[in-house]
C-alpha positions as CSV (number, residue, x, y, z in Angstrom):
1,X,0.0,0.0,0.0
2,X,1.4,3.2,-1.0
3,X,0.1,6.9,0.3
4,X,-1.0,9.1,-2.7
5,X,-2.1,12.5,-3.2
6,X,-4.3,13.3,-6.1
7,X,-4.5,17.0,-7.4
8,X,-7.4,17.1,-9.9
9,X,-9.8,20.1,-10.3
10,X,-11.9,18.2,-12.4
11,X,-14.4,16.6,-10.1
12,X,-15.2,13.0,-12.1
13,X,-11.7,12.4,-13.0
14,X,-10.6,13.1,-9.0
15,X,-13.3,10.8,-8.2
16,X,-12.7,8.0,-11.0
17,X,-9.0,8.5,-10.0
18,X,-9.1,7.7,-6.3
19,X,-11.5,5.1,-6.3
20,X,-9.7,3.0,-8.7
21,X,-6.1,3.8,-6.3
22,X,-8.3,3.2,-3.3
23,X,-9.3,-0.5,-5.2
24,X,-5.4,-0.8,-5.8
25,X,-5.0,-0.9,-2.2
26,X,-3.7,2.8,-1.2
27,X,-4.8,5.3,0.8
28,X,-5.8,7.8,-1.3
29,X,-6.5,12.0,-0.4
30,X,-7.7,14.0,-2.7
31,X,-7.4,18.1,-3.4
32,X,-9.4,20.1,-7.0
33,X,-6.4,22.9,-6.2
34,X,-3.0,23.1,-6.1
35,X,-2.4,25.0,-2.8
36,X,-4.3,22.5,-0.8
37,X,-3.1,19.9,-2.5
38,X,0.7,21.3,-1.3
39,X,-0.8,21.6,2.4
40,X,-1.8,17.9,1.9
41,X,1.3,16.3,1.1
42,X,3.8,18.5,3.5
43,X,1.3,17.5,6.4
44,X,1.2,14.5,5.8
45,X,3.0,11.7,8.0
46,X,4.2,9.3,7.5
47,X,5.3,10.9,4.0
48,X,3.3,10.9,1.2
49,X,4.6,8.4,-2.1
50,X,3.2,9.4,-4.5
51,X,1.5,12.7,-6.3
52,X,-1.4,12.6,-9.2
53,X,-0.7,15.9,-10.5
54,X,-3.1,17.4,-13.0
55,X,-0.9,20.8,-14.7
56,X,-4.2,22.9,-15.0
57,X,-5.4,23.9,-11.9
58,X,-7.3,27.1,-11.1
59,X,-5.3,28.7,-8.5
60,X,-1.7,27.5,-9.8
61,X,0.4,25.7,-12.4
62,X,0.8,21.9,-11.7
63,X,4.2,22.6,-12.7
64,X,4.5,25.2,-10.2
65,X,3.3,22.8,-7.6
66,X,5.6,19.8,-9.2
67,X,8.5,22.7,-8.8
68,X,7.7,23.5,-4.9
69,X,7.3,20.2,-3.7
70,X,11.1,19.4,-5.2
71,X,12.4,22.8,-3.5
72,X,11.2,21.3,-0.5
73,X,13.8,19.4,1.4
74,X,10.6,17.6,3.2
75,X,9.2,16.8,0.3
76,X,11.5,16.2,-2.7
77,X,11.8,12.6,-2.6
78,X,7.9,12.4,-3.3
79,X,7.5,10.8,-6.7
80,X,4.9,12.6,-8.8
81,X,2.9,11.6,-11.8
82,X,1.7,13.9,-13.9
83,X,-2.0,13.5,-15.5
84,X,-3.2,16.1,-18.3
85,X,-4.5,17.1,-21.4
86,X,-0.8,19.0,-22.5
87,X,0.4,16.0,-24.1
88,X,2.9,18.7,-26.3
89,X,6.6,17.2,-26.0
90,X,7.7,20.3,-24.9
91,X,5.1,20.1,-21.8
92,X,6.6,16.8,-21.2
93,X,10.2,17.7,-21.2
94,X,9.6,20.6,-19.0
95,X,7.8,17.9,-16.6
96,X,11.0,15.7,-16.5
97,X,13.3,18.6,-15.7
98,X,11.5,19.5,-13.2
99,X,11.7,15.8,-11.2
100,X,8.6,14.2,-12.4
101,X,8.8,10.6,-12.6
102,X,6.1,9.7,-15.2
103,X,3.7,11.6,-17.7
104,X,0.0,10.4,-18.8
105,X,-1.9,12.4,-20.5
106,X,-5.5,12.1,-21.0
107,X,-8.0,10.6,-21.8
108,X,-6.5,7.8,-20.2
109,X,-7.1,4.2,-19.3
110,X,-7.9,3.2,-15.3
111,X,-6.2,0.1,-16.0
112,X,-3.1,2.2,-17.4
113,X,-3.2,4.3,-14.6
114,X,-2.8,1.6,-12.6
115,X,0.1,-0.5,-13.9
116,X,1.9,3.4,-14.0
117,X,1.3,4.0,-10.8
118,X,2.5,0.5,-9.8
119,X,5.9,1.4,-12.2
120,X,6.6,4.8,-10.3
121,X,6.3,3.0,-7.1
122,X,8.6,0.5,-8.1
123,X,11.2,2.6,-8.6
124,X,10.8,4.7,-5.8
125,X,13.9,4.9,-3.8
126,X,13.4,4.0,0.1
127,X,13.4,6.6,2.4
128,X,16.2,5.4,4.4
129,X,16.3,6.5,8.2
130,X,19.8,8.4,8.8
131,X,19.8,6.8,12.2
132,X,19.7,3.1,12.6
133,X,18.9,1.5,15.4
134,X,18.5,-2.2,15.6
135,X,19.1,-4.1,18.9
136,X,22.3,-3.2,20.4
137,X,23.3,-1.9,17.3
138,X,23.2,1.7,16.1
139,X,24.6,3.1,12.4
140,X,24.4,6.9,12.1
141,X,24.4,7.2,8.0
142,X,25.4,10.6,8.1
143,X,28.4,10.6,11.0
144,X,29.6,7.6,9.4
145,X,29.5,6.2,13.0
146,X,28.7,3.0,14.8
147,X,27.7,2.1,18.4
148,X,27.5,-1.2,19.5
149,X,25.8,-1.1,23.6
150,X,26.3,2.9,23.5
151,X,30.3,2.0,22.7
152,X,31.9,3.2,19.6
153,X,32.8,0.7,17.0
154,X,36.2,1.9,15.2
155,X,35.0,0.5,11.5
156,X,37.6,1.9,8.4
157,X,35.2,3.3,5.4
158,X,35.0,0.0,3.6
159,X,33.8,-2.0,7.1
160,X,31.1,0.8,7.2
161,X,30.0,1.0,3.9
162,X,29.6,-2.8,4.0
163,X,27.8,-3.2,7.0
164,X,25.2,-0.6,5.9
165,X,24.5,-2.5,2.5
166,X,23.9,-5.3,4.4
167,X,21.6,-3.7,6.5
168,X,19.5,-2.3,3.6
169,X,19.4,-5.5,1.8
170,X,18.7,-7.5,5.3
171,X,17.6,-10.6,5.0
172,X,18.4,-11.4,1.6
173,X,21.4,-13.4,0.7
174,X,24.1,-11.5,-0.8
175,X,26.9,-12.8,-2.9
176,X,30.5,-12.5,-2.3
177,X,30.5,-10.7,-6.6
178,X,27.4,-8.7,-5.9
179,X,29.2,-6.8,-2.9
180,X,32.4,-6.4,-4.5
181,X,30.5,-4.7,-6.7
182,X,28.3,-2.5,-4.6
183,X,31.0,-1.8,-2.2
184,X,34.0,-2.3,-3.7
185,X,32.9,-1.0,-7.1
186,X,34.4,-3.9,-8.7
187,X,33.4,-6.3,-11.0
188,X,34.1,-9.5,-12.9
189,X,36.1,-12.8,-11.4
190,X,38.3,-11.5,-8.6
191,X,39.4,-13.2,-5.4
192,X,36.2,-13.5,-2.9
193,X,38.6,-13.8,0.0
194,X,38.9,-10.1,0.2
195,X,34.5,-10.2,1.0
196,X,35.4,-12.9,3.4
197,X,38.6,-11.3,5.3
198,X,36.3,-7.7,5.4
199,X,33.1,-10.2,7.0
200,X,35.4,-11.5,9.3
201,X,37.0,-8.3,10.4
202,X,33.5,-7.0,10.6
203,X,32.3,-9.6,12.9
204,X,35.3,-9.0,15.1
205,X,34.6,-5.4,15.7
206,X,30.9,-5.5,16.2
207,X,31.3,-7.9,19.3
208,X,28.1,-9.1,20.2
209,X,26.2,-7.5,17.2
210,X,28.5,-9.4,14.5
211,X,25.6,-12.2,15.5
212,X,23.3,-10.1,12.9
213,X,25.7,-11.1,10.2
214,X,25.2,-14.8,8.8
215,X,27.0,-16.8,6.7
216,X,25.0,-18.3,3.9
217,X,27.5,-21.9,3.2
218,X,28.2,-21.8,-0.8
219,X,26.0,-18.5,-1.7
220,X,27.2,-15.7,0.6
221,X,26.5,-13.5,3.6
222,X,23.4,-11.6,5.0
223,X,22.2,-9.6,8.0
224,X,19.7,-11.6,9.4
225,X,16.8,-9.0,10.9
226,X,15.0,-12.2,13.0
227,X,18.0,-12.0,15.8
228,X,17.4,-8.4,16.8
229,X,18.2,-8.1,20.7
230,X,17.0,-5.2,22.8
């Protein structure tokens, strides 16, 4: 389930609109202006997903309102999708530049609507929390810090960097390739003793957390989110 915003002055459309998301499974709101529908998305918490943007609104631009909520630090990772009659290539270029992740102009399909809505969600990026607190274990994103029981953990940039992928990817079995890739930035047939020395290291430091990192026999390592301590 997703949270969505539609902005639609056209009251049929809003209302064909949000039932068929509402069918979908979201929790829809709706606004027919552009101001409110601003108010609706930056009060919203947790954060809105997603924003069904119409570009002709009566009190403002949809552009405007696509350009305001991207300004907004609190709002810019919002993913919007834009639904109007300007189907020029111009109007959708200027849409793009200005951070919109998809274009539909009408009339449109529900059924389209849908499987675009579904597509922008997809590729929405996760709003990942700066701090991270799991257990005994806390990972500030930001500080490039680690405590382990309130203690700091003296992890070189590589040890961090892997210990936070495995953390967004917990649960799922990494492979010794696909992290030398995402950490390492390398690629192709290289030793996977340097993933293993770097796991091993890892475990070392993070004393009684390094119990969060498993190893997977003949596929690779995860960070296994069911042993969480308090």
């Amino acid at each position: 389930m997703a949270r969505i915003v539609v902005i639609e002055d056209e009251p049929d459309i809003r209302d064909v609109v949000g039932f068929n998301l509402e069918d979908e499974g979201h929790e829809v709101r709706s606004s027919a202006s552009g101001k409110e529908g601003l108010q609706l998305v930056r009060d919203a918490r947790p954060m809105t997903d997603l924003v069904v943007l119409d570009l002709m609104l009566p009190d403002m631009s949809g552009l405007d309102v696509c350009r305001l909520l991207k300004q907004d630090a609190a709002t810019r990772e919002v993913s919007i999708l834009m639904l109007t009659a300007k189907g020029e290539l111009v109007d959708r270029i200027v849409g793009f530049e200005l951070g919109a992740d998809d274009y539909l102009t009408k009339p449109f399909s529900v059924r389209e609507l849908a499987l675009r809505v579904r597509a922008v969600l997809r590729r929405r990026k996760p709003h990942d929390p700066e701090v991270i607190e799991f257990g005994i274990l806390r990972i500030d994103r930001g500080g490039c810090t680690v405590l382990v029981r309130d203690a700091p953990v003296d992890l070189t940039p590589m040890e961090f960097k892997l210990l936070v992928r495995l953390y967004d990817e917990r649960n799922r079995v990494q492979g010794r390739n696909e992290l030398l890739e995402a950490v390492w930035g390398l690629s192709g047939e290289i030793a996977s003793r340097t993933v293993d020395v770097h796991i091993m290291r890892l475990r070392e430091k993070l004393g009684d957390a390094g119990v969060y990192l498993k190893t997977v026999r003949g596929h690779g390592y995860r960070f296994d989110a069911s042993t969480e301590r308090t």
